[in-house]
C-alpha positions in Angstrom: 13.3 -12.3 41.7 15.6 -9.8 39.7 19.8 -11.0 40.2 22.4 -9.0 39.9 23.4 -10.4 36.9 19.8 -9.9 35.4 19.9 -6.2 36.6 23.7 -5.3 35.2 22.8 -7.9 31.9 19.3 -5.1 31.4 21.3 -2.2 32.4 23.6 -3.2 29.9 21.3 -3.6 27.3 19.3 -0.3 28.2 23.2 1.5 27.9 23.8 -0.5 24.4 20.7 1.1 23.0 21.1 4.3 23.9 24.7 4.6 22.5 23.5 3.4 19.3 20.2 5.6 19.2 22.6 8.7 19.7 25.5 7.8 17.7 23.7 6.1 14.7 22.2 10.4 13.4 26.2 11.3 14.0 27.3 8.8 12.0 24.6 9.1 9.2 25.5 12.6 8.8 29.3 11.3 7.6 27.8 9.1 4.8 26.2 11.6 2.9 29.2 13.4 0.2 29.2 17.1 -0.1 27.3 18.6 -3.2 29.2 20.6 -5.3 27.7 24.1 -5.7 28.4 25.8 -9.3 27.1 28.8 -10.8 25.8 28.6 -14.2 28.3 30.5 -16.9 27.3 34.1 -17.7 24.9 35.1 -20.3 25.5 35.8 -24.1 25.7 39.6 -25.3 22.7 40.6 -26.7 23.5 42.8 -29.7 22.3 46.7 -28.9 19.7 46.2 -31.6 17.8 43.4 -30.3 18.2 45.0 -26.5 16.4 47.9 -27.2 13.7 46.7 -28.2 13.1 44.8 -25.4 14.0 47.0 -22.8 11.0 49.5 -24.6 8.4 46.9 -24.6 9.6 45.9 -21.4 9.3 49.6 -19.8 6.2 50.0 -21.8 4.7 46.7 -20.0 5.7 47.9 -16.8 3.9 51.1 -17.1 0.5 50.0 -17.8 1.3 47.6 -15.3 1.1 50.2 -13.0 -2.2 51.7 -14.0 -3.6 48.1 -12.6 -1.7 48.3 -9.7 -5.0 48.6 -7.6 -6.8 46.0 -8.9 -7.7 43.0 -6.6 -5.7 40.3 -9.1 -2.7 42.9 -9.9 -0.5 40.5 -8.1 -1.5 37.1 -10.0 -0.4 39.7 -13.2 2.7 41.0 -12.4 3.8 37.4 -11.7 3.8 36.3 -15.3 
């Protein structure tokens, strides 16, 4: 036989979990500190006559790159 008391005491109980299954996520989310978000400092100047060489080779490796452009592994390639 189910009292009163034994009904409000379960009802209670049921009310008490509840509350703490929904408010334990809210609070959890407080805990954890903001990351701080930086950028990294800008590049060095590469001197004109180390930069031009590399923007050749680099045009030049772009250009027979194309010529493979319809081969089945072009893609894996022009990753790397």
């Amino acid at each position: 036989m189910i009292t009163p008391l034994l009904r409000y005491v379960s009802l209670l109980a049921i009310g008490c979990g509840l509350l703490v299954s929904i408010g334990s996520p809210l609070v959890a989310q407080d805990a954890i500190p903001a990351i701080p978000r930086t950028l990294p400092p800008p590049g060095i100047e590469i001197p004109s006559e180390k930069r031009e060489p590399l923007v050749a080779a680099t045009k030049q490796l772009g250009e027979r790159l194309k010529k493979l452009a319809e081969h089945e592994l072009y893609a894996d390639v022009a990753v790397f």
